[in-house]
VORO-40687 format. One record per atom (N, C-alpha, C, O): x, y, z. Coordinates in steps of 0.02 Angstrom, whole numbers, plus 50000, padded with zeros to 5 digits. Last residue first. Layout:
! residues N
XYZ...
//
This chain:
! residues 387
487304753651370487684747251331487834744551361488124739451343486134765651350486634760251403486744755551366486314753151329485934782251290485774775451287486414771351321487004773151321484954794851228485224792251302485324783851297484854779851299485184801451057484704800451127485264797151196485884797651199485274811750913485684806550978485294806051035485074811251059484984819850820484604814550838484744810750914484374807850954486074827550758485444830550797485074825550851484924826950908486894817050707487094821150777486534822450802486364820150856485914803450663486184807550658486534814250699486064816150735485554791150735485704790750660486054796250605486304795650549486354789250890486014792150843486234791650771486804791650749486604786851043486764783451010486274788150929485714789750947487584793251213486984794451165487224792251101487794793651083488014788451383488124786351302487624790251277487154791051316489224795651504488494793751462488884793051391489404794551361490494792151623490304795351547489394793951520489164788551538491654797651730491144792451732490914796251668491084802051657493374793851810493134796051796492414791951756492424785851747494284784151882493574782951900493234791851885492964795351928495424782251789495474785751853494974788751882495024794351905494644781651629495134780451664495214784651736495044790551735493734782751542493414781451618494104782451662494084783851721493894778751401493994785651441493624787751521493354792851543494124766851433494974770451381494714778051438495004781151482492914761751432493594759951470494324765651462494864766751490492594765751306492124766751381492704766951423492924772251445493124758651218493314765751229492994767051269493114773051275492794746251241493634747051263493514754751257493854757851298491484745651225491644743951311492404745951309492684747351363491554747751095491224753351107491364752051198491354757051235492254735351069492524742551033492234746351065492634750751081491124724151087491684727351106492114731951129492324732851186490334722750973489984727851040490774728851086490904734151114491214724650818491074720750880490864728950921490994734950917491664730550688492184730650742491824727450789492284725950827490604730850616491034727550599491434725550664491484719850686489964742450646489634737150686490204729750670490214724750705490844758150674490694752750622490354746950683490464746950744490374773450729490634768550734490334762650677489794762750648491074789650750490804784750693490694778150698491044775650654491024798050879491174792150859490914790150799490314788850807491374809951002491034807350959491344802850903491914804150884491584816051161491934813151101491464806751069491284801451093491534830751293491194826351251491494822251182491654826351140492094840651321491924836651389491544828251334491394822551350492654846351213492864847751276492744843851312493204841951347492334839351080492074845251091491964846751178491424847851205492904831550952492814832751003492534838551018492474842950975492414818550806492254825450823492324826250919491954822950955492674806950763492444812050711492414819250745492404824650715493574789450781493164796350815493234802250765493734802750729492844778450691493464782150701492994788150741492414790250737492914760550648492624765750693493254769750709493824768050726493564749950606493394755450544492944760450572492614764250536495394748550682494794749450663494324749550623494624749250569496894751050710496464744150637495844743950628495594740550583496684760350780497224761350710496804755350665496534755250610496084762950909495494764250822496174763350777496124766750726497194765550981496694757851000496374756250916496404751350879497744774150948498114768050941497754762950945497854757350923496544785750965497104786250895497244777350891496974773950847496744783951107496054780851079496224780050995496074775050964497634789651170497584781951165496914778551122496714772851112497774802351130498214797351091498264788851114498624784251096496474805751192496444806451123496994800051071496894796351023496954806251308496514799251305496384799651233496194794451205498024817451307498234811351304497554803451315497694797551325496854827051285497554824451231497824818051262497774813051226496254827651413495764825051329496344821651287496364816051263497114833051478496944826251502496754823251426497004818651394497234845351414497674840751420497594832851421497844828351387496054849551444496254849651376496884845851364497034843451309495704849951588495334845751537495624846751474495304843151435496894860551607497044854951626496384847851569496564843251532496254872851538496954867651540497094862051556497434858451521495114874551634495014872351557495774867551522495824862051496495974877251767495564869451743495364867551664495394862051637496614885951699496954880451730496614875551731496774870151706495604898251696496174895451664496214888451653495924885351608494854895651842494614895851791495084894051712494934889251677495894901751927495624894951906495604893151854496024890251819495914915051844496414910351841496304901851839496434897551797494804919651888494794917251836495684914751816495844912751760494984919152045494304913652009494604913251930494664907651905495924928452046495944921552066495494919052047495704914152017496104939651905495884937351961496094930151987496394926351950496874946851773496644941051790496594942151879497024945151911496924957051660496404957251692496324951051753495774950451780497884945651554497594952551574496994951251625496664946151630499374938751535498744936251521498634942851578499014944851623500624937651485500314935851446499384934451459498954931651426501324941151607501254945451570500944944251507500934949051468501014930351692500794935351703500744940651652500254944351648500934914651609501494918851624501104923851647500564922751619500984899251593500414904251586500744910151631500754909351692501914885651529501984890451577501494895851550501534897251491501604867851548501454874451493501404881451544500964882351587501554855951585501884859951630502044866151573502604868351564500644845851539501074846251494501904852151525502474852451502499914842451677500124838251649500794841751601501374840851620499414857451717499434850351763499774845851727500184844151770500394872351690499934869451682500114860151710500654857351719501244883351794501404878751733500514874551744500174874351795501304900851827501094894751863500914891051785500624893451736501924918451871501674913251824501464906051849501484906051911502504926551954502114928151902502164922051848502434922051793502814919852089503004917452053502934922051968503334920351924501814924852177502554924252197502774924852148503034930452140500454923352117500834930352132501494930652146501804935752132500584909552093500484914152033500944922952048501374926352020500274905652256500864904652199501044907352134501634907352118499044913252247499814915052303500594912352259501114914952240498324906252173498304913352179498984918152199499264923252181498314893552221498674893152155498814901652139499274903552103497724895352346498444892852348498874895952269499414898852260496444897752307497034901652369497734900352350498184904452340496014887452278496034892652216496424899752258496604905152236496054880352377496904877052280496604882552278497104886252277495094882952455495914882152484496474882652423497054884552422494104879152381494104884252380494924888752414495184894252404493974865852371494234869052318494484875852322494914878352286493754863752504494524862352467494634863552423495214863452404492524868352520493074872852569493704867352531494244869352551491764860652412491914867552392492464869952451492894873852429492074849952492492244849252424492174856152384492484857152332491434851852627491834851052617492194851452540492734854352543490194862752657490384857252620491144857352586491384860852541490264873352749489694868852760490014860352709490024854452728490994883052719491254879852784490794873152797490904868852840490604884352594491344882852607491394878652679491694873352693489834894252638489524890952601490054882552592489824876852587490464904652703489904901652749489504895052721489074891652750491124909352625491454907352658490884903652694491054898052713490594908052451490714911352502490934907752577490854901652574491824907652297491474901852360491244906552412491714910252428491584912752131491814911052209491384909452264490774909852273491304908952002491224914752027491314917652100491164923252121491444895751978492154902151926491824909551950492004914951925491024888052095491824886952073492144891952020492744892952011489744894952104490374895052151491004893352136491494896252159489144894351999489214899252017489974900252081490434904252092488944878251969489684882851916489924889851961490504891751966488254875852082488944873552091489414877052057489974878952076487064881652036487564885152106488364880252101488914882352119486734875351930487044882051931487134884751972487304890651966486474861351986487074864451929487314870551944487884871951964485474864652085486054864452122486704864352065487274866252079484474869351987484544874052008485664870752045486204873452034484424855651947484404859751897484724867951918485074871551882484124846452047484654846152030484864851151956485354850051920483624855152196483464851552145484034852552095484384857652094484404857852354483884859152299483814855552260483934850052284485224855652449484654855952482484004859352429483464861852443486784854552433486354862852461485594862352457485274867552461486864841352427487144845852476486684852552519486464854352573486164840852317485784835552382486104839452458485844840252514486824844852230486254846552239485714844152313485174845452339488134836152254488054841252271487464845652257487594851352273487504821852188487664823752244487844830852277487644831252335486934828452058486424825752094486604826152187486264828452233488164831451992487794836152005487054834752062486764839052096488644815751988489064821752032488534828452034488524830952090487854800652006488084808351981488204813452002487804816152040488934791252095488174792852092488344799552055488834803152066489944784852203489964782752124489004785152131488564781952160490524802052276490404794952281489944789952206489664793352162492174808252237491464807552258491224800252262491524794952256493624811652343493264806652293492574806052319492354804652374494734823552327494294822852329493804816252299493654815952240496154830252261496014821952324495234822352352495194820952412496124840852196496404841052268495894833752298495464833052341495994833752070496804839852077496604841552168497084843652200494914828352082495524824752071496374828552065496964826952060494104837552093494124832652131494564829952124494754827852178494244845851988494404848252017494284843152077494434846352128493624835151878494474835951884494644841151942495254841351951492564834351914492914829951926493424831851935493744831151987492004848551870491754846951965492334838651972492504837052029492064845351752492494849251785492494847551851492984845351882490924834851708491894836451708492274840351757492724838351794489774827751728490234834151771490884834551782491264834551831490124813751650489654818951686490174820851736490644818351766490744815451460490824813751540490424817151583490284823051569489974806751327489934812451365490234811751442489974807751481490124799451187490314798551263490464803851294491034806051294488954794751044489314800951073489474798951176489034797551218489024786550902488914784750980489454791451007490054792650997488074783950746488654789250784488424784250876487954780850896488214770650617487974774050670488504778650732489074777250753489054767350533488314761850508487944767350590487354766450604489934776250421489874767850472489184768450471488814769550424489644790450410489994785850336489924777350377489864772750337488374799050511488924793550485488964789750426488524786650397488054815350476487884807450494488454803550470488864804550425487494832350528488034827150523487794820050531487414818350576486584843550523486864842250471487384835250453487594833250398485964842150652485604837350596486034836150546486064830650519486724851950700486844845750728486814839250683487194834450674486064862150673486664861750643486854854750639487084851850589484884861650789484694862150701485514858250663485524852950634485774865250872485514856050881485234854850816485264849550786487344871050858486654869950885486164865550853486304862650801488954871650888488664867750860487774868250910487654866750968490044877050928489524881450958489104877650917488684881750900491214870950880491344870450953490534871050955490254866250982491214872550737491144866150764491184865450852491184860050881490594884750649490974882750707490694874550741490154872250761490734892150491490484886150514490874882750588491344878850583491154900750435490544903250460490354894750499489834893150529492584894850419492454899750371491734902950426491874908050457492744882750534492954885550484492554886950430492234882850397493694880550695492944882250659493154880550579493664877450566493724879550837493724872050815493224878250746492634879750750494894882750979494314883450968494344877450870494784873550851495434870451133495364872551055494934875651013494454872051001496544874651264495844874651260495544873851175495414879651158497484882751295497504877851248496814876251220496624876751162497144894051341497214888751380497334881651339497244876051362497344903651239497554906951317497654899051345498194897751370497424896051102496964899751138497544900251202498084897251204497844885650980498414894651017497844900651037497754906251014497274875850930497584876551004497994883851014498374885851058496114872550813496684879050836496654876950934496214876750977495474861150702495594862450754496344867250788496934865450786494554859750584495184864750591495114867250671494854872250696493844846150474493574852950553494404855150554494814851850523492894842850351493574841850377493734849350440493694855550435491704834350276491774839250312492364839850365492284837450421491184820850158491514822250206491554830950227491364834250179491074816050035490324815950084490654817250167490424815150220492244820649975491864812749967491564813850025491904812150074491964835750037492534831150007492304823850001492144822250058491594853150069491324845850049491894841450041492424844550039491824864950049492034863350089492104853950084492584850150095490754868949959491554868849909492064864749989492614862149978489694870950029489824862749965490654862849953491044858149942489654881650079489754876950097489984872450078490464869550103488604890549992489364891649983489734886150034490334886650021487574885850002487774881849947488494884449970488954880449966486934884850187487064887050116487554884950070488014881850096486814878850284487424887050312487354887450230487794891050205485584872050294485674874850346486304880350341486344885250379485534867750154484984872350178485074873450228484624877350244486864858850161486594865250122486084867050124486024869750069486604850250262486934853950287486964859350225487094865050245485694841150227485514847350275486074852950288486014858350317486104829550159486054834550116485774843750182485734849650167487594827350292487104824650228486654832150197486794838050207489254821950321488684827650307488214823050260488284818550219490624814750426490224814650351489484820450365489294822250421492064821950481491364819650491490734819350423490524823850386493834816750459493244818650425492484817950460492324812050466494974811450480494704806050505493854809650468493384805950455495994822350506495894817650436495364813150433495274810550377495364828250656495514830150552495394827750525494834827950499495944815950726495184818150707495024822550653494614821050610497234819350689497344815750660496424815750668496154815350613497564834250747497364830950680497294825750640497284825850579497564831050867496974832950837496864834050756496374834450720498454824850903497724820650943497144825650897496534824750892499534830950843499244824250820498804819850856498734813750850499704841450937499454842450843499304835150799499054834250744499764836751056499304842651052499014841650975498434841150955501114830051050500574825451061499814832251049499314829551026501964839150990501974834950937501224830550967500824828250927501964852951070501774851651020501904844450958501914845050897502474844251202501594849451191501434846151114501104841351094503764841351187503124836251178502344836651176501874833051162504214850951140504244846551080503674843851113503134843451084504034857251269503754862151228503894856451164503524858651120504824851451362504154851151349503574850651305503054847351298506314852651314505754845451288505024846651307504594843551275506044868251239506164864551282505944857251261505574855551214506874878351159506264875051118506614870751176507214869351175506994899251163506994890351175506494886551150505944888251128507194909351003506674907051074506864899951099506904895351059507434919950909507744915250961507534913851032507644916051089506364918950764506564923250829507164915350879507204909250876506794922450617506574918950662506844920550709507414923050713506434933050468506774931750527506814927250578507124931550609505374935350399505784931350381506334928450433506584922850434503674938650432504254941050444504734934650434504544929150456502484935050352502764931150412503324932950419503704928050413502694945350243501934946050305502044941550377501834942950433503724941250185503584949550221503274948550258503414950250316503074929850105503784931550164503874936950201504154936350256502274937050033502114931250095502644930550151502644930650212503054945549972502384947850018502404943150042502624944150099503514935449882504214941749939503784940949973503844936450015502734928449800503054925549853503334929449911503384927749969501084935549751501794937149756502284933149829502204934449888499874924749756500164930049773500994930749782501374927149812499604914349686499774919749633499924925749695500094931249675499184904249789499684902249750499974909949704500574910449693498274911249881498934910349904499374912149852499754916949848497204911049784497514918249796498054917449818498494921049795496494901449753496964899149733497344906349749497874906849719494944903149816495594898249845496014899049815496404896349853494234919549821494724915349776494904912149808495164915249855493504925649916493624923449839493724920849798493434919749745494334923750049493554922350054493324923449974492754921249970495524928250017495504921550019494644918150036494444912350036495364940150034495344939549958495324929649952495174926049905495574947550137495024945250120494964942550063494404942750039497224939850209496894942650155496094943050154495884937650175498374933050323497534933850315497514939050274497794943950297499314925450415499284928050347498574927550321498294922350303499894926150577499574928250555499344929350476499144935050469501294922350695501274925950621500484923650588500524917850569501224922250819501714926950809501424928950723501364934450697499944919950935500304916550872500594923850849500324929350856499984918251107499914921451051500404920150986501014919650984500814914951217500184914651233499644916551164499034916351169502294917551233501764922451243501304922751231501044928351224502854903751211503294907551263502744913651281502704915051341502194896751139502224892951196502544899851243502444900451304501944903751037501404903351058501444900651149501064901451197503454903550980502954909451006502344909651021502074915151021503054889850955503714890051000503484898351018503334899251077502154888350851502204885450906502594887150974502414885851031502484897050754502004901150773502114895350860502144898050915503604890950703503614897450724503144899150773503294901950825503664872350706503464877650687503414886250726503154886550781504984862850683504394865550740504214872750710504594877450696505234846050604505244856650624504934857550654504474853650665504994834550646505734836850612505814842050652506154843250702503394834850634503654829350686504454831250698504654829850755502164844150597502924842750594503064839750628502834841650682500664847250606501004843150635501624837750613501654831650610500314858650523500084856750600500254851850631500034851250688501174856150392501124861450418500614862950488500554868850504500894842050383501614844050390501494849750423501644849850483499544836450335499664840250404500144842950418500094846950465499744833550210499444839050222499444842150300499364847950320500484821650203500874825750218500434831250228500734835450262499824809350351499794815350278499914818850277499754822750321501174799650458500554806450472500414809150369500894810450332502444795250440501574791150438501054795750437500504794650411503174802750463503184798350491502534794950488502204792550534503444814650414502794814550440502624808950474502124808650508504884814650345504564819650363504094820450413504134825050454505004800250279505344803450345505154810050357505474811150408503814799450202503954792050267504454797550296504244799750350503564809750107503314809250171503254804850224502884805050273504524822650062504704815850099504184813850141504204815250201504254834849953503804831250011504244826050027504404824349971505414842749882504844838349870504644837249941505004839649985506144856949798506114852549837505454848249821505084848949772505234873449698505724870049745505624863449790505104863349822504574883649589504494876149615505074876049658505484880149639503894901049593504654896049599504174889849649503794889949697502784908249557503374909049529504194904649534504724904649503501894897249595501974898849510502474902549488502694902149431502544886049701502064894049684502094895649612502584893349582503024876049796502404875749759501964880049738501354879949741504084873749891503844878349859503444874949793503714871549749505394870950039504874870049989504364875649952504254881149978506134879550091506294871750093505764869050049505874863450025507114896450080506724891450051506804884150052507304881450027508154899750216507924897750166507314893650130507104888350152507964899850352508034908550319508104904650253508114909450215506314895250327506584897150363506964900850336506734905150299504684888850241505404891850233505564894150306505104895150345503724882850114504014881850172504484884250166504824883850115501964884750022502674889150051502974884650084502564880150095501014880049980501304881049929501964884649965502424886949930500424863350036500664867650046501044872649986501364869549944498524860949981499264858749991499624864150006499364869749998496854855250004497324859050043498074857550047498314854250093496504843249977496334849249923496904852749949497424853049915495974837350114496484834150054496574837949977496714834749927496164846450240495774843350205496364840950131496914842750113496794850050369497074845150345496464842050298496264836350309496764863850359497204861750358497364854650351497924852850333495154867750327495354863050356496384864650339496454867250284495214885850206494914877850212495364874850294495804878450319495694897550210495024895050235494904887450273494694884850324496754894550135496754894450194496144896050224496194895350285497394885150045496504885450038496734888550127496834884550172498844883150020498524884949970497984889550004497994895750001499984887150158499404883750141498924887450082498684893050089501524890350213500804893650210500354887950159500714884750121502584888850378502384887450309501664888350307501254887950353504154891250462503554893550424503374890750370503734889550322505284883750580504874883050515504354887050502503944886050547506794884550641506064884050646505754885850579506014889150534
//
């Protein structure tokens, strides 16, 4: 298994500035430090097409350390953080090689590496970095909104996001340096516009309330899902949102349950998965079958277990409509720029035909799941629109 450290670690991992200056197991495989050159990049058999800047998030050969201890305890094993890299980018390269090796302990642990666990991590690190490379362009707002120290982030009118899966649920948080791409607010928003000719953002309505319809055989009916269970409990559809979240991650009461069916079956899996968890101390996730172990996770209840599992599960599902949407956009010049859990944003070219925008409608509807469009000149901007 593999360790390896990164010039700009602030920066994107897969921005194009950003090279590797370490790789090693119990030997040095590469090196790019001032005190020792070693080896080269291969990057047709190494990366298989992928830039080599991703090698180090998405090895296709090696598997990386932190992966295989992330998969077994829920937590990245090795950690190399200085404040000195908020100073200096080039601190990697002059810091003493031993220390780097010290700090990621040299040792590698003996951990299985199941086929799961290859296929987590090879489809997980290339649905998201390959939106990485893919860049969201910025315009001039975005230095009067987080400031000049920003710019150095910059790259041909580009902004390169650092997406992390070694949360509790995979789940990704998405930032980098002061700049979070998950918690994006609507000022921030302004900062982004398209290198194509216009953004189209595909929002799914009421994710979750879906996939928990679709993990116990529930089919609503084709009308918006918050509208129909607002209609249930006999309010308006603002208030019946926040009784629905209240009940599915804060629990069902029984009298509430007995009235509508689609909360008394949810409310049966969040029984079930509870009982099975306790038998078992642990329970595999829906698709990739990623084991969430008892001893890797605190404080947990049955709601927030759910709770778990469904974020898991939408993070899964996302990955694999991610690697069909990657294959569809290969000849493209519309590229997706930015996810953000329930939602996937688009650069799109007008080149490509009205088309392009009905095949990824299609791509992510799959298994009568349902989406909105918002079309805008710039993120902030995006409005409501039917195609």
């Amino acid at each position: 298994m593999v360790k390896s450290v990164t010039s700009l670690q602030n920066y994107s991992k897969s921005h194009p500035n950003n090279n590797i200056v370490l790789m090693f197991d119990q030997n040095i495989l590469y090196a790019n430090h001032y005190e020792k050159q070693v080896g080269e990049l291969n990057k047709e058999i190494l990366h298989k097409g992928i830039d080599y800047k991703t090698f180090i998030k998405n090895d296709l050969n090696y598997l990386d350390t932190n992966v295989v201890h992330y998969w077994h305890f829920n937590k990245v094993k090795h950690e190399v953080k200085y404040s000195n890299f908020y100073s200096d980018s080039d601190f990697m390269y002059y810091y003493p090689m031993h220390k780097i090796m010290e700090e990621m302990d040299y040792q590698d642990d003996d951990l299985p590496i199941t086929p799961e666990l290859q296929l987590f991590h090879d489809e997980f690190t290339k649905a998201f970095t390959l939106i990485e490379l893919n860049g969201i362009g910025v315009n001039t707002n975005i230095i009067s909104t987080f400031g000049h120290r920003i710019a150095q982030y910059i790259h041909d009118r580009k902004i390169y996001q650092n997406y992390n899966f070694y949360t509790t649920t995979s789940r990704p948080s998405n930032s980098i340096n002061n700049l979070n791409f998950a918690a994006l607010t609507p000022e921030h928003r302004k900062c982004f516009s398209p290198l194509n000719d216009i953004f189209i953002e595909f929002d799914f309505d009421a994710y979750h309330p879906r996939l928990i319809g679709d993990l116990i055989g529930y089919d609503f009916p084709n009308t918006p899902v918050h509208e129909y269970l607002s209609n249930k409990y006999k309010v308006d559809v603002s208030e019946g949102k926040t009784k629905t979240f209240q009940y599915l991650y804060g629990g069902i009461p029984n009298d509430v349950a007995n009235k509508i069916e689609f909360l008394n079956m949810t409310k049966n899996l969040i029984n079930e998965m509870w009982d099975e968890f306790n038998q078992n101390k642990r329970i595999n996730s829906h698709i990739y079958n990623r084991p969430m172990k008892d001893e890797n996770l605190e404080n947990l209840n049955a709601q927030k277990l759910f709770n778990y599992y469904i974020q898991s599960y939408e993070t899964e599902r996302n990955v694999k409509l991610l690697m069909k949407l990657h294959t569809y956009l290969l000849t493209k010049k519309t590229k997706i720029v930015h996810y953000n859990y329930d939602s996937f944003l688009f650069d799109y070219s007008k080149e490509d035909g009205v088309e392009t925008i009905h095949e990824i409608k299609q791509i992510l509807e799959t298994n009568g799941f349902t989406t909105k469009t918002k079309v805008g000149s710039d993120y902030g901007s995006i409005k409501n629109y039917e195609f």
